[in-house]
C-alpha positions in Angstrom: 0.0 0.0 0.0 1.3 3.2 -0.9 1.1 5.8 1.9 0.4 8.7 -0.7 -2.5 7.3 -2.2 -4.1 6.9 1.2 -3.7 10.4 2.3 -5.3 10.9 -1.5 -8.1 9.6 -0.9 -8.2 11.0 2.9 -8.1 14.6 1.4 -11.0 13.6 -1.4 -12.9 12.1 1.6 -13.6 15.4 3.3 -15.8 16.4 0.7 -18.3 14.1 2.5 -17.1 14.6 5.9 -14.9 15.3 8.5 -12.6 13.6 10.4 -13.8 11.4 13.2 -12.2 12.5 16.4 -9.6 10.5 18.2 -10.7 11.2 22.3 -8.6 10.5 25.2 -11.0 8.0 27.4 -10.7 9.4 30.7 -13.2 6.5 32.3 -11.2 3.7 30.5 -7.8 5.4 31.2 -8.5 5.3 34.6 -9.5 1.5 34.6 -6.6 0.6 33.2 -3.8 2.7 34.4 -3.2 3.4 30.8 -3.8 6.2 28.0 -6.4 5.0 26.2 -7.5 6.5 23.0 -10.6 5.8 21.1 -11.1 6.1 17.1 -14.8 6.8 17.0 -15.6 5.4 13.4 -19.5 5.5 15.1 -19.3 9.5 14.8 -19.5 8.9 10.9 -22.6 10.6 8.6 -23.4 6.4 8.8 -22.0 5.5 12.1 -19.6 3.4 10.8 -16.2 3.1 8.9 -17.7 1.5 6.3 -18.6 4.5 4.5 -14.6 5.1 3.8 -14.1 2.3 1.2 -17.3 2.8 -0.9 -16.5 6.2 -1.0 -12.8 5.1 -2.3 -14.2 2.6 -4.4 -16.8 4.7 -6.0 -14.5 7.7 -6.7 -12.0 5.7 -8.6 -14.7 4.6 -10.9 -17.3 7.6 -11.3 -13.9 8.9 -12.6 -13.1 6.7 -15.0 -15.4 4.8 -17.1 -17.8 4.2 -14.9 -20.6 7.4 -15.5 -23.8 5.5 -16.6 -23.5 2.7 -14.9 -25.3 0.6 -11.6 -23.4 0.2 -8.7 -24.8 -2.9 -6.6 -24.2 -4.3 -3.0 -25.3 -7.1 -1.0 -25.4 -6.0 2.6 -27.9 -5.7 5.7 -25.3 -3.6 7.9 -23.1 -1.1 7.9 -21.9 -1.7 4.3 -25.3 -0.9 2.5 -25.8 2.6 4.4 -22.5 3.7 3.7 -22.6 2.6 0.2 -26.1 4.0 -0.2 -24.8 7.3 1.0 -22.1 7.1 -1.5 -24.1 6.5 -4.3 -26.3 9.6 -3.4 -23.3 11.8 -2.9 -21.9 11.1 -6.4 -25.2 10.7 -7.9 -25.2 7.3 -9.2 -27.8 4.4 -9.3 -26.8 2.1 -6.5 -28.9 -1.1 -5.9 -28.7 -2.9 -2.7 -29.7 -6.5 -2.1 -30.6 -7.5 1.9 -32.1 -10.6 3.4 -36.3 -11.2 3.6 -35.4 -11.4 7.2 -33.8 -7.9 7.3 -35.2 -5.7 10.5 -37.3 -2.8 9.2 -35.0 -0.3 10.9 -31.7 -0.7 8.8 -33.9 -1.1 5.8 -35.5 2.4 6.5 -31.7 3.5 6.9 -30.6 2.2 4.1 -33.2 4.1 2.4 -32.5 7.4 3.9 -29.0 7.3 3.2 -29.3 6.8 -0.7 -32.8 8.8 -1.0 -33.9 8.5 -4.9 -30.8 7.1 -5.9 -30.9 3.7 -4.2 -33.1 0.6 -5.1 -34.0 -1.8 -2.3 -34.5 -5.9 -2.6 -35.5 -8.0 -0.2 -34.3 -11.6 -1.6 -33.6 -14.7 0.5 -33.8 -16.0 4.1 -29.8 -16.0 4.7 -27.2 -13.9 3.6 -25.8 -16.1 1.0 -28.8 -16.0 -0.8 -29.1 -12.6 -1.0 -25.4 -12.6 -2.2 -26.2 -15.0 -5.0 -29.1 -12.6 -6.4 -26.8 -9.5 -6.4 -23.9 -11.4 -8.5 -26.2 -12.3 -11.3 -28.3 -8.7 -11.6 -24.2 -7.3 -11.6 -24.2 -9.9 -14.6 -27.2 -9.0 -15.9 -26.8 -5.6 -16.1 -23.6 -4.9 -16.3 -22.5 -3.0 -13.6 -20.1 -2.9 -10.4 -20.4 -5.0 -7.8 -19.3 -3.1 -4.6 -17.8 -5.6 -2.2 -17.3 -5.1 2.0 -14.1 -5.6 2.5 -12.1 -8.2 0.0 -10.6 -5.2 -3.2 -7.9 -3.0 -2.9 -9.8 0.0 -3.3 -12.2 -0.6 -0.4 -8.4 -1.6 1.9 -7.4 1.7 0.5 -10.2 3.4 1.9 -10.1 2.1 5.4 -7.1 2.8 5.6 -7.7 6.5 5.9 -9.0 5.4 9.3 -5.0 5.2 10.3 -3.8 8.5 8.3 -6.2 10.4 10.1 -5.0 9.0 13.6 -1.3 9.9 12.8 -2.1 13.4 12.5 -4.5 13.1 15.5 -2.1 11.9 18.3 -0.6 14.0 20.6 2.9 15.9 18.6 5.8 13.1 19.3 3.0 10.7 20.5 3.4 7.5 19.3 0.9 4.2 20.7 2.1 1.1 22.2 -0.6 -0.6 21.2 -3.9 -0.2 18.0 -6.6 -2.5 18.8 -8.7 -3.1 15.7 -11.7 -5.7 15.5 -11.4 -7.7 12.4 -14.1 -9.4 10.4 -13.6 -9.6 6.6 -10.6 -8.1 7.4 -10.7 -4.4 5.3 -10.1 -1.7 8.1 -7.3 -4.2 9.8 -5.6 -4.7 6.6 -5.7 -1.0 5.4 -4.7 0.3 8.8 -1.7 -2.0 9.2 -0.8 -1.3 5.2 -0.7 2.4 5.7 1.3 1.6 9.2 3.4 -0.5 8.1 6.9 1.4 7.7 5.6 4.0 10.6 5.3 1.3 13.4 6.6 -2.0 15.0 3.9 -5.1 13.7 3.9 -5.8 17.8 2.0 -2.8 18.2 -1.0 -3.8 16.3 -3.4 -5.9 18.4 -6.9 -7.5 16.3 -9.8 -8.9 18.5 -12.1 -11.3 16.6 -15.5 -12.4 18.3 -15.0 -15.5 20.2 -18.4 -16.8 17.5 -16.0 -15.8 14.4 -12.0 -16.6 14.7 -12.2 -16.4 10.7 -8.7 -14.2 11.3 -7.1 -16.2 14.7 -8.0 -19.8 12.7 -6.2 -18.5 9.2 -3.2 -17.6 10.7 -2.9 -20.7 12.8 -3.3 -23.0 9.4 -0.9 -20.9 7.7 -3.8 -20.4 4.8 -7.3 -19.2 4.9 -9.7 -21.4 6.6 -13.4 -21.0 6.0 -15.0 -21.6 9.7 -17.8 -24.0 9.8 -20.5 -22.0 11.3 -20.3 -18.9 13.0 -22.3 -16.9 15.8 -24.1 -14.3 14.4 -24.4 -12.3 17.7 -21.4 -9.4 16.7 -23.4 -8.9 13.0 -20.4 -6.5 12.2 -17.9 -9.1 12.5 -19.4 -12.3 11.6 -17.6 -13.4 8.8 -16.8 -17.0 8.1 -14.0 -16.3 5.6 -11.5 -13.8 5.6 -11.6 -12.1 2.4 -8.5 -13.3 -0.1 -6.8 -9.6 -0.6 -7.2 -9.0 3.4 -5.4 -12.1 4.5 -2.6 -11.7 1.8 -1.8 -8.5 4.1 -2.5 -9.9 7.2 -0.7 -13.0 7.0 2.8 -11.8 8.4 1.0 -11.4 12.1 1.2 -14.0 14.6 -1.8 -15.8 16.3 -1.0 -14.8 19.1 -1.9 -11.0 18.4 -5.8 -11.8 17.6 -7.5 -11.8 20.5 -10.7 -13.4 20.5 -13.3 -12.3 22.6 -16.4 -14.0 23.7 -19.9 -12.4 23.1 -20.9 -11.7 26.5 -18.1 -10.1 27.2 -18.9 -7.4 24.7 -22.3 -7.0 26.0 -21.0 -6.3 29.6 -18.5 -3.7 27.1 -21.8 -2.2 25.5 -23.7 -1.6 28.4 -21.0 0.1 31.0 -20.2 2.2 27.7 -24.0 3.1 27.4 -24.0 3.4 31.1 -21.3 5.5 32.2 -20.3 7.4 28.9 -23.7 7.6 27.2 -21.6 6.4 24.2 -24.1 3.9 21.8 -22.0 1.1 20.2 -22.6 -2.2 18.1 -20.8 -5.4 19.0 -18.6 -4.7 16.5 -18.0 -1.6 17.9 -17.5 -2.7 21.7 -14.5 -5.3 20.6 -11.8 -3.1 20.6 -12.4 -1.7 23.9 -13.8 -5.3 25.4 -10.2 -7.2 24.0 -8.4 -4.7 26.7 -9.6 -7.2 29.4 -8.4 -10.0 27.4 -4.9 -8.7 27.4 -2.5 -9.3 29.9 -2.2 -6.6 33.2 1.3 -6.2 32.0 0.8 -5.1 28.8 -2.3 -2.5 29.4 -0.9 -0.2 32.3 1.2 2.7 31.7 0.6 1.9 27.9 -0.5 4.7 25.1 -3.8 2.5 23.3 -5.4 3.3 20.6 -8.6 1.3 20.4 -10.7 1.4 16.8 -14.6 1.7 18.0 -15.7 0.5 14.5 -19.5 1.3 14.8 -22.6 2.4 16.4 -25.4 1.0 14.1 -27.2 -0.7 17.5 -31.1 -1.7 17.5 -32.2 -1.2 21.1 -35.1 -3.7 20.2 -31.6 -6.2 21.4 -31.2 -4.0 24.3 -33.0 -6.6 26.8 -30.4 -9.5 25.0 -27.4 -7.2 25.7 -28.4 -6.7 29.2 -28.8 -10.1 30.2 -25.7 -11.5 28.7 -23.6 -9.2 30.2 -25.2 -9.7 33.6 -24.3 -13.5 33.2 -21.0 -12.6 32.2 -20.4 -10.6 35.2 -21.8 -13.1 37.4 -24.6 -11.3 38.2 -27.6 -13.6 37.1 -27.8 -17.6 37.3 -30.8 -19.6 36.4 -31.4 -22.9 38.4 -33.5 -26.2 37.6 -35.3 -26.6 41.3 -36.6 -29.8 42.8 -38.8 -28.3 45.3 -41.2 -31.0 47.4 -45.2 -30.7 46.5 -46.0 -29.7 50.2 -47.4 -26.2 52.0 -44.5 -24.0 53.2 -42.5 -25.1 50.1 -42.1 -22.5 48.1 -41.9 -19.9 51.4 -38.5 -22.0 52.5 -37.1 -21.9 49.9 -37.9 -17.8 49.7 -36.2 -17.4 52.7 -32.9 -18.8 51.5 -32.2 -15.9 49.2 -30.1 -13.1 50.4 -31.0 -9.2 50.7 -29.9 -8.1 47.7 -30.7 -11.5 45.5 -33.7 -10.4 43.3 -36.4 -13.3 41.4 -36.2 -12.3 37.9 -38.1 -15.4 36.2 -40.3 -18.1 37.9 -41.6 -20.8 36.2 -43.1 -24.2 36.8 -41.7 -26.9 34.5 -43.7 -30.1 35.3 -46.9 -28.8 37.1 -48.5 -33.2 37.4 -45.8 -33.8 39.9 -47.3 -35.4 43.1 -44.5 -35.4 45.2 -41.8 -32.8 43.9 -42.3 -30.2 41.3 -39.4 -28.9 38.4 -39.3 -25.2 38.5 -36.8 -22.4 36.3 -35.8 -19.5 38.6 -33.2 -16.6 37.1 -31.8 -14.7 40.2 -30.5 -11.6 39.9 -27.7 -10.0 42.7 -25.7 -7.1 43.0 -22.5 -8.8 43.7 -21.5 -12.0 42.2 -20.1 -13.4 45.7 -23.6 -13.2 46.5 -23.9 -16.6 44.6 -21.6 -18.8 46.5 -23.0 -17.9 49.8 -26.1 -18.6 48.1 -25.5 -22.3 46.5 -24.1 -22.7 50.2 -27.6 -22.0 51.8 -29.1 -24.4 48.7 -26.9 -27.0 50.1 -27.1 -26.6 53.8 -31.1 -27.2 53.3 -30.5 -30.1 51.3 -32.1 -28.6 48.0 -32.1 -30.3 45.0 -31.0 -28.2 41.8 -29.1 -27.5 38.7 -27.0 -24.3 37.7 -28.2 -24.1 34.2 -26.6 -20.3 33.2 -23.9 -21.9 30.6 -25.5 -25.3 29.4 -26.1 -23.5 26.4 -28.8 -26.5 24.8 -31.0 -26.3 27.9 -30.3 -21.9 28.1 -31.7 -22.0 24.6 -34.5 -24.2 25.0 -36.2 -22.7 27.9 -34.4 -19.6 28.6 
């Protein structure tokens, strides 16, 4: 990647916007004993990076031979509102193919963004479907097919991300460590392209969702692997496959500097964000900051950080999901399988094991034709996660009969 061409398409890029800010994180500083920086891609027209390579993309083409044509995406995130307001910015057709199962919200988004200039389809149940369709109306009609992450013009793109955070650190600054989440594998591989002669490769630091090691699982083979199934959870970074171009650049990293981190872990990331800095972030967007507690003590205090919040494209219809994950991350809700006898007084006993600041938050019968002992589901929520071994203690003592049930995920997901 050549630095100058970067910066070119930095400079072109502020005719759409400005510069996201790079903020010193007093709240996470202090957490950590480091100086922790945070890239806020969310603070995009779109809330996301993403909007960097179309733009990049686009540009190239509109300038060349590419007036009169249809530009086409397959996306239901982050890609299709930044490449819908792309399109509208240069003036081009732009079609955008998304799932059935697409929620109304980004749809309506989507829309917004490109205004007259973007056509909607709704095609398939899964995303591969919908990818399918797009590649043969590209054929069809022949037009551009704009992809997420896997050209060299959308890497180029991203990697503005990094230019603009070299001018944005403190004069003579220089970070210890970038955290970048990775899915396809665009941003990551323009960031650590345009960085590449400026900084160490130990400095740069990729967290992967724990659901999607598509990077982590590449670069232990030696060669792209394609994972079996992924969770779908961090939509931003669920990808299956590394694209081809990204892992050609991201191949001379070790293992060992992906950090993958689990799902909940975000959540309890997303929320104490929300919480405490009223900032609004994706899962995507929470890995950067949530692969700091992954990291060892050692290499976190009295470090410089930069940390890459990726995107704030969140749909508080999951709000309720985020907030119980997190709490069972933390330790802070457990659900039981209770064998309580069929006899008066029951039910009040067991009551009057739970502690002052343990807290009923689901109570369901399982078996209700059970003469002589009944199954019931209970969630308990506490304020402190101690709370729960002098609580299993008091289960014990009165010779209850139950099952911990918070991580068996088959029996979580069948009646939880």
């Amino acid at each position: 990647m050549i630095p100058k061409e970067v910066e070119s398409a930095l400079e072109a890029m502020r005719s759409l916007f400005a510069e996201t800010p790079l903020q010193l994180n007093d709240h996470l500083s202090a957490r950590y004993g480091a100086e922790i920086y945070l890239k806020r891609e969310d603070l995009t027209p779109v809330r996301s990076y993403k909007i960097r390579g179309a733009f990049n993309f686009l540009r190239k083409i509109v300038a060349g031979a590419g007036k009169g044509k249809t530009f086409v995406c397959a996306s239901a995130g982050n890609h299709a509102q930044g490449f819908a307001y792309v399109c509208r910015h240069f003036g081009v057709p732009g079609v955008v193919f998304m799932p059935v199962t697409t929620p109304q919200q980004k749809i309506d988004k989507t829309r917004t963004f490109g205004g007259e200039f973007i056509t909607i389809r709704l095609v398939g149940d899964i995303f591969d479907q919908c990818y399918a369709a797009a590649r043969e109306h590209v054929d069809a009609i022949g037009g551009y097919m704009v992809p997420p992450f896997d050209h060299e013009d959308i890497i180029e793109g991203q990697a503005t991300v990094a230019a603009e955070m070299v001018a944005q650190l403190p004069e003579g600054a220089s970070p210890d460590l970038i955290i970048m989440p990775v899915g396809g594998g665009g941003l990551s591989s323009g960031m650590t392209g345009y960085l590449n002669d400026r900084l160490p490769k130990e400095v740069m630091v990729f967290a992967e969702p724990a659901g999607a090691p598509s990077l982590k699982r590449s670069l232990e083979a030696g060669a792209i692997v394609t994972l079996p199934k992924v969770d779908n959870f961090v939509d931003g970074a669920a990808v299956a496959r590394i694209g081809e171009a990204n892992f050609e650049a991201l191949k001379r990293f070790s293992p060992d500097q992906v950090i993958v981190v689990p799902e909940n872990a975000i959540c309890v990331t997303m929320t104490e964000m929300l919480n405490i800095e009223g900032v609004v972030l994706e899962p995507a967007g929470a890995l950067s900051l949530a692969a700091l507690d992954m990291l060892p003590k050692e290499k976190v205090e009295g470090r410089r950080i930069v940390c890459v919040v990726s995107g704030g494209n969140f749909d508080f219809e999951r709000l309720p999901d985020v907030k119980e994950r997190a709490m069972r991350y933390s330790g802070l809700k457990k659900y039981f399988i209770l064998r309580l006898p069929q006899r008066p007084g029951a039910l009040r006993d067991f009551l009057n094991l739970l502690g002052p600041d343990d807290d009923i938050a689901r109570f369901e019968y399982l078996k209700k034709s059970a003469r002589n002992f009944g199954s019931i589901l209970i969630g308990i929520e506490t304020r402190e996660r101690a709370n729960f071994a002098t609580l299993l203690e008091r289960f014990d003592g009165a010779g209850l009969g139950y099952e911990d049930i918070t991580e068996n995920e088959i029996l979580s997901n069948l009646i939880i």
